[in-house]
C-alpha positions in Angstrom: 19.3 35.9 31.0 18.7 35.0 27.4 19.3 31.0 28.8 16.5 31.6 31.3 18.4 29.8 33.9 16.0 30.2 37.1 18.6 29.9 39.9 21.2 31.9 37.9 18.8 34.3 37.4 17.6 34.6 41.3 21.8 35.2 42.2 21.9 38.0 39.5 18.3 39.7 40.7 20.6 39.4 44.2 23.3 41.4 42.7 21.8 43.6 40.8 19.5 45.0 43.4 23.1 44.8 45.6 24.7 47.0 43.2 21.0 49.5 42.7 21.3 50.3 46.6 25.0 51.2 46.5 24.7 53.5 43.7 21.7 55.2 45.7 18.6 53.5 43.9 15.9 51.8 46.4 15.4 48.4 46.7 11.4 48.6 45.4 12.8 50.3 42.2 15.6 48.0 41.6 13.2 45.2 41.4 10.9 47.0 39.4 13.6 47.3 36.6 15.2 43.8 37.3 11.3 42.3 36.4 11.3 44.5 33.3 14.7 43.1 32.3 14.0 39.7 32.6 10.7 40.0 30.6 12.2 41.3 28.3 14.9 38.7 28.8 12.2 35.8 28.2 11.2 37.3 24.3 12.6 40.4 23.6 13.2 41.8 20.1 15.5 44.9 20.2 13.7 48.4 18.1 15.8 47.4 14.8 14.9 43.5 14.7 11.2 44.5 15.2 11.2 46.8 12.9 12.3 44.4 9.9 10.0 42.0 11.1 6.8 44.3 11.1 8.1 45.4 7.7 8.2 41.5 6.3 4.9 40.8 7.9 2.9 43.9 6.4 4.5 43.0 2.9 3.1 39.4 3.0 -0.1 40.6 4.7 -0.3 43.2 1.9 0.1 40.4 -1.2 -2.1 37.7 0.7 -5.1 40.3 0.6 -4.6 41.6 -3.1 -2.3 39.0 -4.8 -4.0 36.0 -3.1 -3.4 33.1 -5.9 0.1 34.3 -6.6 0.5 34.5 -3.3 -0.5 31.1 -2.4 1.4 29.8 -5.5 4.5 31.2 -4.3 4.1 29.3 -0.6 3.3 26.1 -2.1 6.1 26.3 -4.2 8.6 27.2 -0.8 7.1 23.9 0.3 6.5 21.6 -2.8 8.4 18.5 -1.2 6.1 18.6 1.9 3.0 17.1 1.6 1.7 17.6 4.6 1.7 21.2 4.7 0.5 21.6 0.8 -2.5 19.9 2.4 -3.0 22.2 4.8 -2.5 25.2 2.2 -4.8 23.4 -0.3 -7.5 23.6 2.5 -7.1 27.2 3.1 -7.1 28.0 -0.7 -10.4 26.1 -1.5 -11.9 26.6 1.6 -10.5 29.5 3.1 -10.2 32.0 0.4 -12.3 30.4 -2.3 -9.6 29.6 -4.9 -10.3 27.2 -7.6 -7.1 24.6 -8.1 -6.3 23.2 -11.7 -5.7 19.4 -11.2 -2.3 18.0 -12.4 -2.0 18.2 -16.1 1.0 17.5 -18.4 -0.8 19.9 -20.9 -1.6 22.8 -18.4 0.7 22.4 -15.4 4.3 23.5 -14.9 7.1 22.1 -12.6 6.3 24.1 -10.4 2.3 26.0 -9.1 1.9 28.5 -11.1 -1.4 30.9 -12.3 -3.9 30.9 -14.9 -6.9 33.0 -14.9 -7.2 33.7 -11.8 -6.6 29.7 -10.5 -4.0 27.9 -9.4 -2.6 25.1 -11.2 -1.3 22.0 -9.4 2.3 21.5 -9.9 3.5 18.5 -11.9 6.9 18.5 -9.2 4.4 18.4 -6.4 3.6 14.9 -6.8 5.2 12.6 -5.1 8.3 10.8 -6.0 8.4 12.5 -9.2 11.3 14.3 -9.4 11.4 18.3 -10.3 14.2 17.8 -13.2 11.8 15.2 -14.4 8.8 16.9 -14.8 10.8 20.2 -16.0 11.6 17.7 -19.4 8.0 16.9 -19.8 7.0 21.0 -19.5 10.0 21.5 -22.2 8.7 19.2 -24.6 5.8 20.6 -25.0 7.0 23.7 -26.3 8.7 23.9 -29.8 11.3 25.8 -30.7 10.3 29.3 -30.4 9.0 28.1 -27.2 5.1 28.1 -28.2 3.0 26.1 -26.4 2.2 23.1 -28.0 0.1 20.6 -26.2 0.3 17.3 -26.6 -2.8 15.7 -28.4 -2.3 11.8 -27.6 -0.9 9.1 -25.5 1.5 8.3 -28.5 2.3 12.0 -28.9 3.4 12.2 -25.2 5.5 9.2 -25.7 7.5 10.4 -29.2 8.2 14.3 -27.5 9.2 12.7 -24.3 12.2 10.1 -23.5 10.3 8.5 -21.1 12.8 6.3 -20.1 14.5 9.4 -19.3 11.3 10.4 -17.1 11.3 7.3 -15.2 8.3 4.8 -14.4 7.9 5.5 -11.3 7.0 9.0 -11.6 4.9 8.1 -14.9 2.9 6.1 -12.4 2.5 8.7 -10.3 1.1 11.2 -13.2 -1.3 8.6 -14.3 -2.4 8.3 -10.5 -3.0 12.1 -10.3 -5.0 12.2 -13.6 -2.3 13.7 -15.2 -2.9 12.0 -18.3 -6.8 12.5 -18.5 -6.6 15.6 -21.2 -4.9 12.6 -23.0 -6.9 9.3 -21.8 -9.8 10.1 -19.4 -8.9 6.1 -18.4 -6.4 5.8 -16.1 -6.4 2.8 -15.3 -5.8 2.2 -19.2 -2.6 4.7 -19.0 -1.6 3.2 -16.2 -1.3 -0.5 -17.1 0.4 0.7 -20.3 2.9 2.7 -19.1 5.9 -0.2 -19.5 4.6 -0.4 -23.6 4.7 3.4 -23.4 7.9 3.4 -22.1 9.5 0.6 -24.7 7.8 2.6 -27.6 9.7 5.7 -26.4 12.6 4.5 -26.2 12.7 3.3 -29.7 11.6 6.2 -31.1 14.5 8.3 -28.8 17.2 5.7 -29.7 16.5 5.8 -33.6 16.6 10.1 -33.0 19.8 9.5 -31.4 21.4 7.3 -34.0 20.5 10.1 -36.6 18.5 7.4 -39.0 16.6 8.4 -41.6 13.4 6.9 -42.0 11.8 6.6 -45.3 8.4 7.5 -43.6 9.3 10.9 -42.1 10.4 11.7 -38.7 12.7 9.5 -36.8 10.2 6.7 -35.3 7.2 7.5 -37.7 7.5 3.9 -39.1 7.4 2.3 -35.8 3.9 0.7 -34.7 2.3 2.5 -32.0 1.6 0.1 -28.9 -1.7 -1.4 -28.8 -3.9 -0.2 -25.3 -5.9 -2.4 -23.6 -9.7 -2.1 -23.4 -10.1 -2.5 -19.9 -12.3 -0.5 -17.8 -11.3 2.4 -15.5 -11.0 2.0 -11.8 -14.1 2.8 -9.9 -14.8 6.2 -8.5 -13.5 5.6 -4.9 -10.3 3.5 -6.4 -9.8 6.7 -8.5 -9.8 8.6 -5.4 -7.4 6.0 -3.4 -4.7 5.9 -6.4 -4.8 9.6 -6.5 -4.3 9.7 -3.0 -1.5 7.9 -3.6 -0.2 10.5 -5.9 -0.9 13.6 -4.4 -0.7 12.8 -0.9 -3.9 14.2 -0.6 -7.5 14.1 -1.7 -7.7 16.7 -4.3 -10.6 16.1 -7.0 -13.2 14.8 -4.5 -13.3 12.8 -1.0 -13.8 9.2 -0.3 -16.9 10.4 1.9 -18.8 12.6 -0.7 -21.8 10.1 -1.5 -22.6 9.7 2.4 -23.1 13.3 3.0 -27.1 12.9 2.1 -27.4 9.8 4.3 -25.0 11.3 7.1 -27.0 14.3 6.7 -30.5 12.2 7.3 -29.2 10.8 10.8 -28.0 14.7 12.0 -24.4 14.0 11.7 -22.3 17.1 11.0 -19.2 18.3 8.9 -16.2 19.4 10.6 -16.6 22.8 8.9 -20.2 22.5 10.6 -18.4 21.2 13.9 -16.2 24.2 13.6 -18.3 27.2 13.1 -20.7 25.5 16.0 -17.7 25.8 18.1 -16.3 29.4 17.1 -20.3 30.9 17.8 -20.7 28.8 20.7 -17.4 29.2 22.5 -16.7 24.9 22.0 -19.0 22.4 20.9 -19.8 18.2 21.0 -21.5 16.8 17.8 -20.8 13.5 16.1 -19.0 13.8 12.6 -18.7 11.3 9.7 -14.9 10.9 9.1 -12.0 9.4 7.3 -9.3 8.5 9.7 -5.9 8.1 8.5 -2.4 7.9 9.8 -3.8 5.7 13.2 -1.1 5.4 15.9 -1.9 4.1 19.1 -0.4 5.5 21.9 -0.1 5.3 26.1 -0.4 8.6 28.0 2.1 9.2 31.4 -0.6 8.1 33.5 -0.8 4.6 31.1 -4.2 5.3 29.7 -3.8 4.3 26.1 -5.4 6.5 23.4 -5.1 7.1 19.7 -3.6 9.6 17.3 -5.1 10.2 14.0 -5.5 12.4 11.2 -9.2 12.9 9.9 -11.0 14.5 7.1 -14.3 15.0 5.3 -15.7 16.3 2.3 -15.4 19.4 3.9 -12.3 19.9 6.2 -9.6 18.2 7.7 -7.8 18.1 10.8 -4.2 16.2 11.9 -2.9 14.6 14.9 -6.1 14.6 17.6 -6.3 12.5 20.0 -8.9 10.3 20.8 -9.6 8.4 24.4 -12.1 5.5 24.2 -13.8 3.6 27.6 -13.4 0.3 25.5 -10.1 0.7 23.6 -10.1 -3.1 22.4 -13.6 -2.4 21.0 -12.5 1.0 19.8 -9.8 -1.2 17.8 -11.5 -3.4 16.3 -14.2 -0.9 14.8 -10.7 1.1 13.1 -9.2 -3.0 11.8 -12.6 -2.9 10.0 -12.7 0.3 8.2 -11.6 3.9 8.2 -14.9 5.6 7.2 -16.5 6.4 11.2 -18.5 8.2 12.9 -17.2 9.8 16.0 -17.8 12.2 18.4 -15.7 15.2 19.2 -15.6 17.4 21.7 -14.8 20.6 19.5 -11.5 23.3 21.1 -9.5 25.4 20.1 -5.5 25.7 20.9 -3.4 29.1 20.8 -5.9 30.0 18.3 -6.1 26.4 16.1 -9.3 24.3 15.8 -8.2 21.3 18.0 -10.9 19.0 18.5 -10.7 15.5 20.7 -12.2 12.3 20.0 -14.8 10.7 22.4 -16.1 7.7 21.1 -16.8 6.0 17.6 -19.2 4.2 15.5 -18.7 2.6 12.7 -20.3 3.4 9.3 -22.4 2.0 7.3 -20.0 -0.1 4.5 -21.8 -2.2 2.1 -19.5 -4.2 -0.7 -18.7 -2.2 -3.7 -20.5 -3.2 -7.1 -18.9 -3.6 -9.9 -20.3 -2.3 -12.9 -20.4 -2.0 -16.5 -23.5 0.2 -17.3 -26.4 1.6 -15.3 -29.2 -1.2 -15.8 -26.3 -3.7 -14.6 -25.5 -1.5 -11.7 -29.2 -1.2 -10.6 -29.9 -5.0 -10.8 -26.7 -6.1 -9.3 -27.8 -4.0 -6.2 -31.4 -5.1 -6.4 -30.3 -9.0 -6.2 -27.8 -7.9 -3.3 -29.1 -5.4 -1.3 -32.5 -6.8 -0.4 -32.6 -4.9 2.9 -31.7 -2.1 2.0 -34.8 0.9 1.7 -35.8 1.2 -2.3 -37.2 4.4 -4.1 -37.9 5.7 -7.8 -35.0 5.8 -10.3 -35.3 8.3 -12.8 -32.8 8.9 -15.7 -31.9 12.3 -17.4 -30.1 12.3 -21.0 -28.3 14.7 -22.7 -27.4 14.4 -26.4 -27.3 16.6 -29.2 -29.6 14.5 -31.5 -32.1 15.2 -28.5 -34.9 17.9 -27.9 -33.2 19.1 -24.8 -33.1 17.4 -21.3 -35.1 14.3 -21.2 -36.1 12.4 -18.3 -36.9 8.9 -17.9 -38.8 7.2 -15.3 -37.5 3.4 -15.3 -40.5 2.6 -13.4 -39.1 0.7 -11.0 -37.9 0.8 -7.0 -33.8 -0.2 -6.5 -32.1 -0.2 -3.4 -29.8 3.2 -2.9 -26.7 3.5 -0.3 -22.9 5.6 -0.8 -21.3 2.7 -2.4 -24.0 1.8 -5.7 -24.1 5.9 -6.4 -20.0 5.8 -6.6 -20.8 2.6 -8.9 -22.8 4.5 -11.2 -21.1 7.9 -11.2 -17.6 6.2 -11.9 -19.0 4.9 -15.4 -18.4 6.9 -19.0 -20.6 8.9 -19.7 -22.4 9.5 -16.2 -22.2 13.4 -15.8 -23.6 13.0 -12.3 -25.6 11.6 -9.1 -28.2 13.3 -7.2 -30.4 12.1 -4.2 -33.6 14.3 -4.6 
């Protein structure tokens, strides 16, 4: 039975009803009790395995609802080496229970996710290619003896607690990727083009430690020079993004997609959190939805139809592994060699209970050339001399500074041309606290 065998199963209803009759049960009721055998037979918990399981599933049910960030710590530490599905409980804890997660920090993350006021804090060890031993030195040293917290306070700091060598620069890259450093240098870029100095000034300063030598200026390696770091500007707000990606495995501080929500907005395309509650009220929806596709495989279907597989994502949601079936899949192609960022439509579903929506056809989005950028004015003429079709409107400018009277706002008195990718220019310069489309 429990092989589910369908002709051995027909031969031993045969018997079994055989041997019913001959111990003076009908033939109606012996196949009455056969059926309920092999129902049984098909997923079938005896009273005592039930039992534990009901007990196991009201104890997690119990800490989910009242102990939901510990809860949700402990799970994502379970699967720390899985990126995949600490995307999918990342979603659920922003999204789905409203839980604010602490980027990686080497000055407020452990190895491992752990709880602070109410939020969680994003593992150091969860990053990839990292290494949990690695990051377990890093948490170490920043405790002294008594095993106080004591946070690092600069780049050079890091380097003279830590044998970075030790660490490794591959996960160093990784933690400068994932902003780990930005409580240190809010330039990562900087940090992370000056990771091999780093490295070479740490292991001087380890070795001298190790070869017990006094130095006549204090502590073993306060006489060596601390490496110089370049003044080079820090990578633009959707490189950030990308390179963190990279990191994390995930988009964690924002989405590549953010600055087109207005204009996607404008045009009536949804969200796929929008997509989704459409489809829960409505019993299944169809709405087009601006996108980030990733992890594109083409594929052929039994029949030879060939279609895609993709993951996708927005500011708001994301989904992996739908399909998608074009009339023109050349054309289809083509739009996806050209960029990731699309409109689609999907026809919104739901399998065994999971939102499972299929692609119907795609358009791309509007792309314009990023602008590079060293300060606002330059930003706002670059895109006036290069975007000469674009729609222009009103700038204004509010500053905030202590030597100020409050707030102040300034009209510059002139139109510029405004799309997704001159906003993520200005935002991603220092000092820009944020941009609005009003």
């Amino acid at each position: 039975m429990g092989k589910k065998i369908k002709a051995e199963m027909d031969k031993q209803r045969v018997r079994f009803v055989d041997g019913c009759k001959a111990g003076g049960i009908d033939e109606a009721k012996a196949d009455e009790i056969f059926d309920l055998l092999a129902k049984f037979a098909d997923y079938g918990f005896n009273k005592s395995h039930a039992a534990a399981y009901a007990v196991a599933s009201y104890q997690t049910a119990y800490l989910k609802a009242n102990h939901p960030v510990e809860f949700m710590a402990g799970v994502m530490n379970c699967d720390s080496h899985l990126t995949d599905k600490l995307s999918t409980y990342a979603e659920e804890v922003r999204r789905g229970m409203g839980i604010t997660i602490v980027p990686p920090c080497v000055n407020r993350s452990e190895a491992g996710f752990t709880v602070h006021e109410g939020k969680l804090v994003y593992a150091l060890g969860a990053l990839k290619n990292v290494g949990i031993e690695a990051m377990r030195m890093i948490t170490a040293a920043r405790r002294d003896e008594a095993g106080r917290e004591k946070a690092f306070v600069t780049l050079y700091d890091f380097a003279r607690r830590v044998d970075l060598k030790r660490v490794g620069k591959r996960p160093l890259e990784m933690l400068a990727r994932a902003g780990a450093f930005d409580s240190l240098d809010a330039n990562r870029r900087r940090v992370f083009e000056a990771l091999d100095a780093l490295v070479g000034y740490s292991a001087a300063i380890h070795e001298q430690k190790a070869s017990n030598q006094v130095s006549l200026f204090g502590e073993a390696g306060d006489d060596l020079p601390e490496p110089r770091l370049m003044p080079v500007s820090d990578w633009q707000a959707l490189e950030r993004l990308e390179e963190e990606h990279k990191a994390v495995g995930f988009y964690l501080s924002g989405h590549p997609l953010d600055d087109y929500l207005p204009a996607l907005k404008r045009r009536k395309v949804m969200t796929l959190a929008e997509l989704q509650q459409k489809a829960e009220r409505d019993g299944g929806a169809i709405g087009k939805v601006g996108v980030l596709v990733s992890a594109l495989q083409e594929r052929k279907s039994g029949r030879g139809t060939r279609f895609f597989r993709m993951n996708i994502s927005d500011p708001t949601s994301q989904v992996s592994g739908i399909a998608m079936f074009c009339d023109d899949f050349d054309s289809a192609r083509k739009v996806f060699d050209q960029t990731h960022q699309v409109v689609m439509t999907l026809e919104a579903r739901f399998n065994e209970g999971q939102f499972d929506p299929v692609g119907r056809k795609e358009i791309l989005a509007t792309q314009r050339p990023a602008i590079p950028a060293t300060r606002v004015a330059s930003v706002l003429a670059q895109a006036a001399e290069a975007q000469r079709n674009l729609p222009r409107g009103p700038v204004m400018l509010c500053l905030m500074d202590p030597t100020l009277p409050g707030e102040t706002e300034i009209d510059t008195g002139q139109e510029f041309p405004m799309n997704p990718q001159i906003k993520g220019a200005i935002r991603s310069l220092p000092g820009v606290m944020e941009v609005q489309e009003v």
